[in-house]
N, C-alpha and C positions, 0 to 999 in steps of 0.2 A: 960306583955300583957295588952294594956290597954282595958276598958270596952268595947267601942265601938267592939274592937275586938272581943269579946266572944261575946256580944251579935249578932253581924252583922254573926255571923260565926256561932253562931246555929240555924239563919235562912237560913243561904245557907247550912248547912249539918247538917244531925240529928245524925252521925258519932259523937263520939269522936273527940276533937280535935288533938287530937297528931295525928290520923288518914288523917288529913288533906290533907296534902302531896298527898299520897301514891293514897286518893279517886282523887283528881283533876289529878293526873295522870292515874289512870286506863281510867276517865271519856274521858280524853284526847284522850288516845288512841282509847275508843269505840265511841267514836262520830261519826257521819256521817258526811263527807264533802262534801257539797253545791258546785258546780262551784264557783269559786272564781273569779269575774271579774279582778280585781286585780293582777292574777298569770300572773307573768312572766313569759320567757321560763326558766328563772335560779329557777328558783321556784320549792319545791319540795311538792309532793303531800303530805308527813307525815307533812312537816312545817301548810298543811291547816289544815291537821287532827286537828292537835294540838290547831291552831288558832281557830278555829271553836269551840272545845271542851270549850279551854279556855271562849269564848266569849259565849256560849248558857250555861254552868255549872256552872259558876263561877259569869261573871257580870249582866247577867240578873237576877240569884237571889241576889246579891249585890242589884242592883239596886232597886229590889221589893221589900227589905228589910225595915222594919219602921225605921231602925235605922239611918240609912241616911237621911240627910234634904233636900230639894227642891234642896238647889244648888249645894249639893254635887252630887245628883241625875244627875241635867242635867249635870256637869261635863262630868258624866264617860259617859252618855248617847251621847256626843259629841267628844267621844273617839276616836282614830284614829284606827277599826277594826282591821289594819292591828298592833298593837302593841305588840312588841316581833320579827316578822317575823326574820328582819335583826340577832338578836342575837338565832335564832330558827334554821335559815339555818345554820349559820356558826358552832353553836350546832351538828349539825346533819352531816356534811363535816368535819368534826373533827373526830366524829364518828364511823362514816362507808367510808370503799373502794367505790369505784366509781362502780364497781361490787353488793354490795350492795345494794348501794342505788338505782342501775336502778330495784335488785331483789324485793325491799318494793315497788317500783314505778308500776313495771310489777304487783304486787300482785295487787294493792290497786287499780288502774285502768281496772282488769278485771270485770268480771261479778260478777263473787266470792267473788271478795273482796268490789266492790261497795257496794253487798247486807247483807253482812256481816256488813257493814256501816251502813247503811241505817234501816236494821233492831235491830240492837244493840242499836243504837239514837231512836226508836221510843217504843224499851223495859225501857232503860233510862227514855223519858217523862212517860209512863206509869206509874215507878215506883214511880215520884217524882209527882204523881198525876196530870201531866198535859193531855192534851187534844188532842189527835191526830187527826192530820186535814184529811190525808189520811192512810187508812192501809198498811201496808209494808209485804206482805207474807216473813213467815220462808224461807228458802235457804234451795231449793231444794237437795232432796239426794245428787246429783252432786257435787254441790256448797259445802256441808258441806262437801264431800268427801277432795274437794279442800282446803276449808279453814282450817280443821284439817290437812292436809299436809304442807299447808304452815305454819302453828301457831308449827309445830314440827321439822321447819328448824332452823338451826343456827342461822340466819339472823334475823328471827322472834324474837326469844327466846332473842336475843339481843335487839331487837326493846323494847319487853316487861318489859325487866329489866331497860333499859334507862327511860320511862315511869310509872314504876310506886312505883321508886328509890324516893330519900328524900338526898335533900340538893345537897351541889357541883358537878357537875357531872353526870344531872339529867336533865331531858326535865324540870319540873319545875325549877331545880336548875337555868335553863338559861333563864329562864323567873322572875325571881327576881328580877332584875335592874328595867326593863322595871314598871311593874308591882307596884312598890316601888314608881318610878318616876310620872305615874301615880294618885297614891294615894298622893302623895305629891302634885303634879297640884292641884288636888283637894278638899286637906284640909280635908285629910281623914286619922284620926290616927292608918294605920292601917299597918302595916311592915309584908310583907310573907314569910322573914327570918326567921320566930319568929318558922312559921310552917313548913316549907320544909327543 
């Protein structure tokens, strides 16, 4: 592992490193996703989770890290937001049944699962001491009724383990290329093989 590694990596997580993995996958999963100008109709709502997670947990504290120099900064900072997506879907349609996938879709676009979203990502900045711009009320009785129902489905419990799995086979796992290629554009010695 080279230095920059360790050092760049215990300013994006106060976690253990061997931990690595497992947190940018959890993170993935609880993130909230933004409309995504970008989605297409083939587009599935978990690939933004994920993208979204990736890109607010991971490179924005990359980016704000001292360990990075100006150019590597603006690099990742001129990033293609959307990177990953293509190897995220095809991850995820591998996967799951088409039954499935419309089940995490129906989940994740209702009320329940939006606020579920929404209030996870602003417990998330909380904890990593940042500053929330608007408050997010807890998910009402209802909601939480719904969201424990659905987080004790099949479907779920697979989504979970895909997520917050380590190495081949793994929502991070399939973000490694991409991710790898990146740091490479950018003269950034840092491989997330090493971690996932």
């Amino acid at each position: 592992m080279s230095v920059l590694s360790k050092a760049v990596l215990s300013k994006v997580s106060t976690l253990p490193l061997s931990l690595l993995g497992s947190m940018l996958g959890v993170v993935i999963l609880m993130s909230g996703c933004e409309q995504n100008s970008s989605r297409g109709a083939e587009d599935l709502v978990i690939t933004d989770i994920a993208l979204e997670g990736l890109n607010d947990a991971f490179f924005t504290p990359l980016i704000n890290s001292s360990s990075l120099s100006d150019e590597q900064k603006s690099c990742l900072e001129a990033r293609d937001k959307n990177l990953g997506r293509a190897e995220l879907q095809s991850f995820y349609r591998e996967q799951f049944s088409e039954d499935e996938i419309q089940e995490l879709e129906d989940f994740y676009t209702s009320d329940a699962g939006e606020k579920m979203l929404d209030y996870s990502n602003q417990q998330i900045l909380i904890m990593s001491g940042e500053k929330v711009s608007r408050a997010v009320s807890a998910p009402t009785k209802e909601q939480q009724a719904q969201i424990q129902a659905f987080m004790k489905s099949p479907v779920a419990i697979k989504y979970i383990q895909l997520t917050s799995a380590e190495g081949e086979g793994s929502t991070m796992g399939a973000l490694i290329a991409p991710m790898n290629a990146e740091f490479e554009r950018c003269n950034i010695d840092l491989d997330m093989s090493e971690f996932v």
